[in-house]
N, C-alpha and C positions, 0 to 999 in steps of 0.2 A: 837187515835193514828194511824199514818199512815204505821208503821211496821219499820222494822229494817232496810233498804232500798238495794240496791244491793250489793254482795259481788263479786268483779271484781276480777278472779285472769288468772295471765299471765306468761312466760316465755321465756325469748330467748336463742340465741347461738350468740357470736360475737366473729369472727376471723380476724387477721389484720396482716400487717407486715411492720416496717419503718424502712427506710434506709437513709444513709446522700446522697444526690445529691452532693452537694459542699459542704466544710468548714463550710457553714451559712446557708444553706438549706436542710431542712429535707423533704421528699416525703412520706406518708402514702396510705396505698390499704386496703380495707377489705372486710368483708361481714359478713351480720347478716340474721338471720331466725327468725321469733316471729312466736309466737302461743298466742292469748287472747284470754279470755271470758269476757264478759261486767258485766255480773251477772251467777253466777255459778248458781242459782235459775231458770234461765230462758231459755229454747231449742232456738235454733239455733240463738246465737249472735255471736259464734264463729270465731277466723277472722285467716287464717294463712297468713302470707308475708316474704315476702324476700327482699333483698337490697347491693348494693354497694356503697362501700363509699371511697372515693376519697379525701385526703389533704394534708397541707404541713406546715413548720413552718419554720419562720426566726429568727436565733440569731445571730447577726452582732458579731463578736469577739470582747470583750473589751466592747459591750452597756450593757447600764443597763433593755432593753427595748427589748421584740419579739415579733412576729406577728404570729400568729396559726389561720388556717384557715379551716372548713370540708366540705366537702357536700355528703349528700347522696339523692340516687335514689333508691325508695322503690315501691313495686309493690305487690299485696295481691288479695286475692277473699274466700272466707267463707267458712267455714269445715263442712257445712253438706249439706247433698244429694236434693238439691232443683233444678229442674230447668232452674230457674231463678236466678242461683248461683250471689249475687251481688261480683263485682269487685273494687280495689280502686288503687289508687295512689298516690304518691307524692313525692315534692322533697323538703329540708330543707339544708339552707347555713349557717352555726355558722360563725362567727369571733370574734379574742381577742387579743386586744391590752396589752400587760402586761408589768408595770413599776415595777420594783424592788428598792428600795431605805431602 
């Protein structure tokens, strides 16, 4: 047997606030903080980040049908004393078309 395998545990904070632009147009801002461990077994997998996240949604008055759109910018580097502290990044676009019927 090769063991019980890794036990990942993680946590964030996400704060946000949306407002209507127009009639049909909704504007969202936010921002989130994470802290993981990949395996709570294992020293320094630790990863702390942070992020902005920027989107918006359309509901035309009267359609059956909206458009919600996210993206966030996430930027991170690791929670213990190395170095060679590694660093990361990245950025992630959702979209969704929804028909209601």
């Amino acid at each position: 047997m090769s063991g019980e395998g890794p036990k990942p545990k993680s946590w964030d904070v996400h704060v946000g606030y949306e407002m209507p632009a127009t009639a049909v147009l909704m504007v969202r801002a936010g921002y989130l903080y994470r802290w993981s461990d990949d395996d709570e077994a294992t020293e320094q997998n630790e990863i702390k980040s942070q992020g902005i996240t920027l989107g918006l949604g359309l509901l035309p008055v009267g359609a059956t049908w909206n458009f919600d759109a996210g993206y966030v910018l996430e930027w991170g580097h690791a929670d213990y004393g190395n170095p060679a502290t590694p660093t990361a990044n990245g950025q992630r676009l959702l979209t969704q078309v929804r028909w209601r019927f």
